[in-house]
C-alpha positions, 0 to 999 in steps of 0.5 A, spaced: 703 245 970 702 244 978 704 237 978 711 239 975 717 243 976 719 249 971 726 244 971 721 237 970 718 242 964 725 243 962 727 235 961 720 233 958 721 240 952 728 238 951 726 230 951 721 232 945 726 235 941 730 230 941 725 225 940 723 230 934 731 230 932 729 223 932 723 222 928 726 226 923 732 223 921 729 217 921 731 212 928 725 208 925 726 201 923 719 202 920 721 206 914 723 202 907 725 207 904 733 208 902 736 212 908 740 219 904 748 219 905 749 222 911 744 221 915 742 217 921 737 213 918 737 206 920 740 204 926 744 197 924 744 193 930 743 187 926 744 184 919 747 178 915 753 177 910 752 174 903 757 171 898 752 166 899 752 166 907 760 168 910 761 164 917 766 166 921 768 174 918 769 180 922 763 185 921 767 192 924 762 198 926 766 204 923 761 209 927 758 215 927 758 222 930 752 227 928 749 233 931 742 230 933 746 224 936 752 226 940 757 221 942 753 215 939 758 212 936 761 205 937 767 205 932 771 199 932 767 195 935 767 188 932 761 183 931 763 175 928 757 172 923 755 166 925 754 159 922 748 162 917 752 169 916 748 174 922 751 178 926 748 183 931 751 189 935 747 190 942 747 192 949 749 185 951 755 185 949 757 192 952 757 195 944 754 202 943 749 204 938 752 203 930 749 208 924 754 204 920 758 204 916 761 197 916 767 193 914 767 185 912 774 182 912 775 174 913 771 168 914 768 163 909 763 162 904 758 156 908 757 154 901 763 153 898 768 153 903 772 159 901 775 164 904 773 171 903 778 175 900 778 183 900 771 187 902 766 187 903 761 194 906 755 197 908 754 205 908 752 209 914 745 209 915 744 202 912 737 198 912 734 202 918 735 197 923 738 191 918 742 190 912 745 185 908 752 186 905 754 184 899 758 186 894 752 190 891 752 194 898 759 195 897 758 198 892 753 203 895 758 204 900 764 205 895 759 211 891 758 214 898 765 215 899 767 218 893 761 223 894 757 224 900 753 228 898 749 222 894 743 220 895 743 212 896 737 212 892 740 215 886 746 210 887 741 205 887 738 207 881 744 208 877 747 200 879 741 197 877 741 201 870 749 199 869 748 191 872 741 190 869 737 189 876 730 189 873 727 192 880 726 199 881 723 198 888 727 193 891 731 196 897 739 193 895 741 195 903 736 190 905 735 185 900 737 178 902 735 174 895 738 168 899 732 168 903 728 172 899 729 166 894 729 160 898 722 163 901 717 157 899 712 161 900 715 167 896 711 169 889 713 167 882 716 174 881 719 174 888 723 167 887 725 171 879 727 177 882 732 173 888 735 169 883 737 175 878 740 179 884 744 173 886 746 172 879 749 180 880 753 178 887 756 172 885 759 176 878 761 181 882 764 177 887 768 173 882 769 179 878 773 184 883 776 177 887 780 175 880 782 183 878 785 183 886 788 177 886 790 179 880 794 186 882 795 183 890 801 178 886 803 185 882 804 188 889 807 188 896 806 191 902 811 197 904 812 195 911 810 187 911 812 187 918 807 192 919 802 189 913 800 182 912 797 180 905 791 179 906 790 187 908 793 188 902 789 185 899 783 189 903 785 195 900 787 192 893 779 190 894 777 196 896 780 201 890 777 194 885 771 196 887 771 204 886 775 203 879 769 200 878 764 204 881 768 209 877 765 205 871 759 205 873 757 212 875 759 214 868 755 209 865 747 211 861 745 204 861 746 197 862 754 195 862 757 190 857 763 186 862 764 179 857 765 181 850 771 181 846 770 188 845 768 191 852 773 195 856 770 194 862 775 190 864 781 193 862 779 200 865 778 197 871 784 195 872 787 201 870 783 206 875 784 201 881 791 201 879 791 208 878 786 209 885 792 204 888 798 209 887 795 214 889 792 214 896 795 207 899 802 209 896 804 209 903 802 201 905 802 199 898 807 198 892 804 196 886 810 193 880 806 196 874 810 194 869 808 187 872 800 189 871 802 192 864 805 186 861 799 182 864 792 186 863 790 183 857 790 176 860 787 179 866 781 183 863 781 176 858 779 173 865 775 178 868 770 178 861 770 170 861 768 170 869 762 174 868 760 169 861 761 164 866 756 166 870 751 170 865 750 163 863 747 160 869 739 161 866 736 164 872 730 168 868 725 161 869 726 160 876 719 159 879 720 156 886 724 155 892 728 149 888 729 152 882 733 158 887 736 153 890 739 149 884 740 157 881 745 158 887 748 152 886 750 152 879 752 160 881 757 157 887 759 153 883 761 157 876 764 162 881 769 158 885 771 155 877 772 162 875 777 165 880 779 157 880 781 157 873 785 164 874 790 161 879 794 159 874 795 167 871 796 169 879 802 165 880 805 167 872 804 174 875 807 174 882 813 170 879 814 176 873 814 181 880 819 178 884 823 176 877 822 184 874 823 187 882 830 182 882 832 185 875 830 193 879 835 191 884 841 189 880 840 196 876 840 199 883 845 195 886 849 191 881 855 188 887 849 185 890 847 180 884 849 174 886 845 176 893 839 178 889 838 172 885 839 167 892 833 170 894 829 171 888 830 163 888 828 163 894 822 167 893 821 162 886 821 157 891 815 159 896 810 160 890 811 153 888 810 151 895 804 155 895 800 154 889 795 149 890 792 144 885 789 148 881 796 150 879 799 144 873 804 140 873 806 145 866 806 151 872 810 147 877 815 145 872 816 153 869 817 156 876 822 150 877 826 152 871 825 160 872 829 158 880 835 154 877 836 160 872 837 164 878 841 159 882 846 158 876 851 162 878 854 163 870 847 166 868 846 174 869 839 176 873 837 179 865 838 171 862 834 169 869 829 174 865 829 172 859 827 165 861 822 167 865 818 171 859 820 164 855 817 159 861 811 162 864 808 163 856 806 156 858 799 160 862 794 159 857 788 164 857 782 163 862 776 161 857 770 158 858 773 150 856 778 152 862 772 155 866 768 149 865 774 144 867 775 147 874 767 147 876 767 139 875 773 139 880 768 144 885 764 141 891 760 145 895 755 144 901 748 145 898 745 144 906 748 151 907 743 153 901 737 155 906 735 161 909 739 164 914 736 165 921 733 172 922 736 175 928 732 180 933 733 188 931 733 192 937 732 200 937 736 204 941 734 210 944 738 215 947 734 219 952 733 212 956 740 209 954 736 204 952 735 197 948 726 196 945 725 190 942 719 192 937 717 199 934 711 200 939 716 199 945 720 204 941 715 209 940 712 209 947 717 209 951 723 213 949 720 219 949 715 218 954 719 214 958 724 219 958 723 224 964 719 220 970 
């Protein structure tokens, strides 16, 4: 005790008690097991965004304060994803430490070249110092914010039951089955594992893309000047994925989401909705007669969607090729799928901005002939945004929806009863529409490769410090602490 000062003893118990706080709450980045809600478990400063691979996106650190790291927070900070989906927060680029969670919004599928629509989100604590986002993550972290006090193990447990994941062992935070897949020297039962739970994303993603844009045609922002569309569409996206999740926590076993007699669809609509009106009322109108009327056409699309999808044949693959063409194939089914509902899309906003004129005029009926100039012009912007996906037949239904508003001698009502005639041309989303779309879908099959892992550092809050590895950590952030 001579060599040190009572204040140096001081320094180094309080070092050692911190690095305990440390050990115990799992700062490690060698521990593969799920991290429990709430803690600190798994500094993510690193990890890829999967859809397959989303270039371009805004990866947001929601940040986070807890007794044993006081101050380690880097809410707000932002990181963009590379050309292969990475992003990476360090120190380099002047961000503080991040447990998560994360919050993905825009960017491009490197596949397929769409943009992401909604979000996409890890929990607090993901993948002990990695995670991979995906909408299997998004829907842990979804379960995580309904109940804190779950366990990611038990949430995992539960989607694997409800979506059919065969794997009881595979960590969901961390999983990247683009590259698991892709992994020539991956074992058989790896390469079958990857393209099962690819399969599952790409369902979701397609599923929760089609019930948002769905809904987002139903609604408007509050406050557009203050509310674009797109985070309208971000917190549609988000209340999908808790009506779903809804589902799921209540399910006891694997979820039928295809066939005629399942309500998987219908119910998660109705819970998103539901989700909707109640806490993003401020930010969000939803017209629900608008969604009433059309919800039977979307669940009709929402099953097809995942018929699609279930059929690409993933259970034989046996090689990093048979991977590759399973991406392909699921790309290409995806883009189809939400291709093919575009049509319903434009039927449901057409019908709100007819139905909220209809509203007006009730409310207001010496502004009739005012408000029915601007539906027209309202008609006219949707016809200017659809793309070709939308028909000819479409086009033409808009078109005449618009000259009924225009006709000075037609009642906003008549402008309603055409409506109702004109967008029967929208026929259901089936399987032959689905196909049809996918002959038109092209996709870049070189960004179907493996992305570049990026480094994890470990930071240590008694140096204030970055370690590159494990080793580095262990040695130096305690004993490194206090010279």
């Amino acid at each position: 005790m001579s060599r040190f000062s009572k204040n140096s003893f001081q320094k180094i118990m309080i070092s050692t008690v911190i690095a305990s706080l440390f050990t115990i709450y799992g700062c490690s980045s060698s521990s593969s097991d799920p991290a429990p809600a709430g803690s600190t478990t798994g500094v993510v400063l690193s990890g890829v965004v999967v859809d397959p691979y989303i270039v371009g996106a805004t990866v947001t650190a929601q940040g986070v304060n807890t007794t044993a790291n006081p101050g380690f927070v880097c809410k707000g900070k932002t990181s963009i994803t590379g050309a292969d989906g990475t992003f990476k927060f360090d120190s380099s680029q002047g961000t503080a430490a991040c447990l998560g969670a994360f919050v993905i919004t825009g960017g491009t599928d490197s596949v397929t070249g769409k943009k992401l629509k909604g979000v996409m989100k890890a929990p607090a604590g993901s993948g002990n110092g990695k995670v991979s986002v995906t909408p299997l993550t998004t829907l842990i972290a979804t379960a995580l914010e309904k109940d804190p006090n779950a366990t990611v193990a038990s949430v995992q447990t539960k989607l694997k039951t409800a979506l059919g994941i065969t794997s009881t062992s595979v960590d969901l935070l961390t999983y990247d089955p683009m590259a698991a897949g892709l992994d020539a020297n991956a074992a058989t039962s790896d390469v079958q594992l990857a393209a099962e739970i690819q399969k599952v994303n790409s369902k979701l993603s397609a599923m929760i893309e089609t019930t948002t844009s769905s809904i987002a045609a139903a609604s408007d922002a509050v406050d557009s000047t203050a509310t674009s569309e797109d985070k309208v569409a971000e917190d549609i996206s988000s209340n999908v994925y808790a009506g779903l999740f809804d589902i799921i926590d209540t399910a006891s076993g694997a979820l039928d989401f295809s066939s005629n007699t399942s309500t998987v669809a219908t119910d998660m609509i109705d819970k998103a909705v539901t989700k909707i009106t109640t806490t993003s009322s401020t930010t969000i109108k939803v017209n629900t007669d608008v969604v009433n009327t059309n919800k039977a056409k979307v669940a009709t699309a929402i099953k097809a969607t995942s018929a699609a999808i279930e059929s690409v044949n993933t259970s034989t693959a046996a090689t990093a090729a048979d991977v590759k063409a399973a991406i392909s194939s699921l790309a290409k089914k995806q883009v189809a799928s939400v291709n093919a509902s575009e049509e319903l899309v434009v039927k449901v906003k057409v019908e709100k901005e007819v139905d909220n004129t209809v509203k007006a005029v009730t409310a207001d009926p010496a502004k009739e002939a005012e408000l029915k100039a601007a539906l027209a012009t309202k008609l006219q912007t949707i016809s200017d945004a659809t793309s070709t996906n939308v028909s000819a037949s479409v086009i033409t239904a808009i078109a005449n929806v618009k000259a009924a508003a225009e006709d000075t001698t037609q009642t906003i009502a008549n402008v309603q009863t055409t409506t109702t005639t004109q967008t029967a041309v929208v026929t259901d989303v089936d399987a032959t529409k689905i196909n049809t779309e996918e002959t038109k879908v092209t996709i870049d099959e070189t960004k179907i490769a493996p992305a570049t892992p990026t480094t994890v550092s470990i930071y240590c809050a008694i140096t204030k410090t970055y370690f590159a590895t494990q080793a580095e950590y262990d040695t130096n952030c305690v004993t490194g602490a206090v010279q």
